[in-house]
C-alpha positions as CSV (number, residue, x, y, z in Angstrom):
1,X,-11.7,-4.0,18.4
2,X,-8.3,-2.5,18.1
3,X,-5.1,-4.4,18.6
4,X,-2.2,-3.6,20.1
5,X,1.5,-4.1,19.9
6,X,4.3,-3.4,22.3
7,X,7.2,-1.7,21.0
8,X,10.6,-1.1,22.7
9,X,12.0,1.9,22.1
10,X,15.5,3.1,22.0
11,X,15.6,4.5,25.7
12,X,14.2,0.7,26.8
13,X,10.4,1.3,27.7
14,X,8.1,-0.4,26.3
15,X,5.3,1.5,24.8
16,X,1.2,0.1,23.7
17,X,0.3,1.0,20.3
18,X,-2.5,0.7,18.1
19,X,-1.9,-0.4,14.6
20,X,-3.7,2.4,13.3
21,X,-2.4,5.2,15.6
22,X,-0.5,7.9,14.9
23,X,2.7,6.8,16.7
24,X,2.6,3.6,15.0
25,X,2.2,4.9,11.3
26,X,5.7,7.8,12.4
27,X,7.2,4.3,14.0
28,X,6.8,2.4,10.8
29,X,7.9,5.5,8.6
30,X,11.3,5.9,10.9
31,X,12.4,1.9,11.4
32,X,10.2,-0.3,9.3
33,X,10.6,-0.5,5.3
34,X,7.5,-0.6,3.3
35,X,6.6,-3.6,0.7
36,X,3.6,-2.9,-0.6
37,X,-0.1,-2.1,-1.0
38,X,-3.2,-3.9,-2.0
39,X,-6.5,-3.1,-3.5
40,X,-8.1,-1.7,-0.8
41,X,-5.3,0.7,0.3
42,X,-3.8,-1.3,3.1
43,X,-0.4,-0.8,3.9
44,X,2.7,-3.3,4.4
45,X,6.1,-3.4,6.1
46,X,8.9,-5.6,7.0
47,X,11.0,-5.0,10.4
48,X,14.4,-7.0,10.4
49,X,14.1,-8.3,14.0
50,X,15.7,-11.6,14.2
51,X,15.5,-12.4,18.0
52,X,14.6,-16.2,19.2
53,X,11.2,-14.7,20.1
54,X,10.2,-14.4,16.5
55,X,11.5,-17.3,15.2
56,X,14.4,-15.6,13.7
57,X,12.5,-14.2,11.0
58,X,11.3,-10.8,9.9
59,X,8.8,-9.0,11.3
60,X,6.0,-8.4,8.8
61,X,2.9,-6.1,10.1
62,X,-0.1,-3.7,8.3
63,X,-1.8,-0.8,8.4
64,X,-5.4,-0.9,7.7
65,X,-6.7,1.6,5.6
66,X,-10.0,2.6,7.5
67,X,-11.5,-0.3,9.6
68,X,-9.2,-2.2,11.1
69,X,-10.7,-6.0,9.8
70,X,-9.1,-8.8,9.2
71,X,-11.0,-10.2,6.5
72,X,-9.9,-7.1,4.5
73,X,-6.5,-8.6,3.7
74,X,-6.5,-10.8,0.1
75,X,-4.8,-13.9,0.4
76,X,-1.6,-13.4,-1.4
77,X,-0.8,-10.6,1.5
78,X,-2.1,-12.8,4.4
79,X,-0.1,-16.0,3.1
80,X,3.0,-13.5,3.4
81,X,2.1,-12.0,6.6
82,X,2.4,-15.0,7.9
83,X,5.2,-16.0,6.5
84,X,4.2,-19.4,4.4
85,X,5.3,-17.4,1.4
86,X,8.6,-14.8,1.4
87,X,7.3,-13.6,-2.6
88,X,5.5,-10.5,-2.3
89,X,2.4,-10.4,-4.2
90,X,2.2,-9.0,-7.1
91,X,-0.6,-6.7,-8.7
92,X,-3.9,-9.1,-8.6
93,X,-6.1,-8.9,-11.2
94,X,-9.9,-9.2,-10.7
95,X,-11.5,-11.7,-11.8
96,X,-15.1,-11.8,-14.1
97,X,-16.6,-13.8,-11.1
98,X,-15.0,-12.4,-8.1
99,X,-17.0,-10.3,-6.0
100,X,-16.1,-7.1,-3.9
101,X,-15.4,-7.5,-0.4
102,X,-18.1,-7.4,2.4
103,X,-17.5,-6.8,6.1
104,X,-18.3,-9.6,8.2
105,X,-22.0,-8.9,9.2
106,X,-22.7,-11.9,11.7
107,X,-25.0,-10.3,14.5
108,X,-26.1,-7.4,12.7
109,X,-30.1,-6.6,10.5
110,X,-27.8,-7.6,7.6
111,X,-26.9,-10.8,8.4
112,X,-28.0,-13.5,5.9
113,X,-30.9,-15.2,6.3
114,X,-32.4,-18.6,4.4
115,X,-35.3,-17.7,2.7
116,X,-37.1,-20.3,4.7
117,X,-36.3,-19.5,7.7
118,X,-38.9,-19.5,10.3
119,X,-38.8,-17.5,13.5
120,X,-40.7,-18.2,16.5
121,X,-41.9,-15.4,19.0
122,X,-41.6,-17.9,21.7
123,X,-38.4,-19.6,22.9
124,X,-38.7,-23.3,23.0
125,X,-37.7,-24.5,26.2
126,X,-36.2,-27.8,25.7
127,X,-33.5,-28.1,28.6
128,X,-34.5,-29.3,31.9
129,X,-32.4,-29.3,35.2
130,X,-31.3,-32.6,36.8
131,X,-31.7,-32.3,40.0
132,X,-29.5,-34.8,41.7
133,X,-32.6,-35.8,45.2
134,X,-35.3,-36.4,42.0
135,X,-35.9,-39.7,40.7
Protein backbone atom coordinates (compact mmCIF):
# COMPACT_ATOMS: atom_id res chain seq x y z
CA UNK A 1 0.00 0.00 0.00
CA UNK A 2 1.54 3.28 -0.83
CA UNK A 3 0.45 6.52 0.87
CA UNK A 4 0.10 9.60 -0.33
CA UNK A 5 0.42 13.22 0.50
CA UNK A 6 -0.76 16.41 -1.11
CA UNK A 7 1.59 19.02 -1.48
CA UNK A 8 0.96 22.73 -2.61
CA UNK A 9 3.31 24.01 -4.70
CA UNK A 10 4.54 27.48 -5.20
CA UNK A 11 2.25 28.17 -8.46
CA UNK A 12 -0.97 26.92 -6.00
CA UNK A 13 -1.84 23.36 -7.41
CA UNK A 14 -1.87 20.80 -5.40
CA UNK A 15 -0.04 17.83 -6.44
CA UNK A 16 -0.39 13.60 -5.14
CA UNK A 17 2.75 12.18 -4.06
CA UNK A 18 4.09 9.07 -2.92
CA UNK A 19 6.45 9.06 0.03
CA UNK A 20 8.84 7.14 -1.79
CA UNK A 21 8.70 8.76 -5.25
CA UNK A 22 10.95 10.57 -6.89
CA UNK A 23 9.32 14.04 -6.69
CA UNK A 24 8.90 13.60 -3.13
CA UNK A 25 12.62 12.62 -2.22
CA UNK A 26 13.79 16.31 -4.88
CA UNK A 27 10.72 18.00 -2.71
CA UNK A 28 12.26 17.04 0.59
CA UNK A 29 15.91 17.81 -0.63
CA UNK A 30 14.65 21.61 -1.88
CA UNK A 31 12.20 22.66 1.27
CA UNK A 32 12.33 20.14 4.03
CA UNK A 33 15.55 19.92 6.43
CA UNK A 34 16.82 16.51 7.26
CA UNK A 35 17.14 15.19 11.09
CA UNK A 36 18.23 11.99 10.92
CA UNK A 37 18.55 8.32 10.13
CA UNK A 38 17.92 5.10 11.89
CA UNK A 39 19.19 1.57 11.73
CA UNK A 40 17.54 0.50 8.91
CA UNK A 41 18.35 3.44 6.62
CA UNK A 42 15.14 5.36 6.91
CA UNK A 43 15.18 8.85 6.36
CA UNK A 44 13.80 11.93 8.46
CA UNK A 45 12.81 15.54 7.94
CA UNK A 46 11.10 18.44 9.55
CA UNK A 47 8.92 21.08 7.39
CA UNK A 48 8.25 24.42 9.39
CA UNK A 49 4.53 24.70 8.46
CA UNK A 50 2.80 26.27 11.24
CA UNK A 51 -0.80 26.66 9.82
CA UNK A 52 -3.99 25.97 12.20
CA UNK A 53 -4.35 22.72 10.20
CA UNK A 54 -1.37 21.23 11.83
CA UNK A 55 -1.76 22.23 15.08
CA UNK A 56 0.76 24.87 14.70
CA UNK A 57 3.54 22.54 14.90
CA UNK A 58 6.20 21.28 12.48
CA UNK A 59 5.67 18.99 10.00
CA UNK A 60 7.80 15.82 10.59
CA UNK A 61 7.59 13.07 7.69
CA UNK A 62 10.03 9.75 6.37
CA UNK A 63 11.27 8.16 3.71
CA UNK A 64 11.32 4.55 3.90
CA UNK A 65 14.33 2.88 2.82
CA UNK A 66 12.86 0.01 0.65
CA UNK A 67 9.35 -1.25 1.69
CA UNK A 68 7.32 1.29 2.70
CA UNK A 69 6.06 -0.44 6.44
CA UNK A 70 5.26 1.04 9.30
CA UNK A 71 6.46 -1.31 11.69
CA UNK A 72 9.91 -0.54 10.29
CA UNK A 73 10.21 2.66 12.32
CA UNK A 74 11.97 2.08 16.12
CA UNK A 75 10.17 3.76 18.73
CA UNK A 76 12.37 6.71 19.59
CA UNK A 77 11.68 7.94 15.75
CA UNK A 78 7.87 7.08 15.95
CA UNK A 79 7.46 8.88 19.45
CA UNK A 80 8.95 12.01 17.46
CA UNK A 81 7.07 11.57 14.39
CA UNK A 82 4.32 12.14 16.23
CA UNK A 83 5.34 14.66 18.15
CA UNK A 84 5.00 13.29 21.99
CA UNK A 85 8.76 13.92 22.11
CA UNK A 86 10.64 17.14 20.21
CA UNK A 87 14.33 15.26 21.28
CA UNK A 88 15.57 13.56 18.39
CA UNK A 89 16.85 10.20 19.00
CA UNK A 90 19.99 9.57 19.41
CA UNK A 91 22.20 6.56 18.13
CA UNK A 92 20.35 3.29 19.78
CA UNK A 93 22.33 0.73 20.82
CA UNK A 94 21.24 -3.01 20.40
CA UNK A 95 20.54 -4.77 22.93
CA UNK A 96 21.94 -8.64 23.87
CA UNK A 97 18.19 -9.70 23.84
CA UNK A 98 16.68 -7.59 21.15
CA UNK A 99 15.87 -9.24 18.04
CA UNK A 100 16.03 -8.00 14.32
CA UNK A 101 13.01 -6.75 12.82
CA UNK A 102 10.48 -8.97 10.98
CA UNK A 103 7.81 -7.77 8.43
CA UNK A 104 4.41 -8.23 9.52
CA UNK A 105 3.50 -11.75 8.10
CA UNK A 106 -0.24 -11.99 9.11
CA UNK A 107 -2.01 -13.80 6.01
CA UNK A 108 0.97 -15.15 4.49
CA UNK A 109 2.73 -19.51 4.69
CA UNK A 110 4.82 -17.66 7.30
CA UNK A 111 2.50 -16.65 9.63
CA UNK A 112 2.92 -18.24 13.09
CA UNK A 113 1.29 -21.03 14.00
CA UNK A 114 0.71 -22.81 17.79
CA UNK A 115 2.23 -25.97 17.69
CA UNK A 116 -1.11 -27.46 18.54
CA UNK A 117 -2.94 -26.13 16.35
CA UNK A 118 -5.42 -28.32 14.65
CA UNK A 119 -6.93 -27.65 11.29
CA UNK A 120 -10.08 -29.12 9.99
CA UNK A 121 -10.68 -29.87 6.22
CA UNK A 122 -14.30 -29.07 6.80
CA UNK A 123 -15.79 -25.76 7.84
CA UNK A 124 -17.96 -26.13 10.80
CA UNK A 125 -21.10 -24.59 10.20
CA UNK A 126 -22.35 -23.20 13.32
CA UNK A 127 -24.52 -20.16 12.29
CA UNK A 128 -28.06 -20.54 11.37
CA UNK A 129 -30.56 -17.95 9.79
CA UNK A 130 -33.48 -16.66 11.76
CA UNK A 131 -36.02 -16.52 9.75
CA UNK A 132 -38.55 -14.12 11.06
CA UNK A 133 -42.40 -16.58 9.70
CA UNK A 134 -40.41 -19.81 11.70
CA UNK A 135 -41.28 -20.67 15.08
Amino acid sequence: MVIFIHINTIIGYTVSLSYNSVFFKIYCKFFAKFVGTDDYGNLYYTKNNNSIKNNSRERRFIIYKGIVEASKVPQEWNAWLHHVSDDLPKKSLKKSWMKDHLPNMTGTPYAYEYKDQKKSDKVKNIYSIWKPDEK
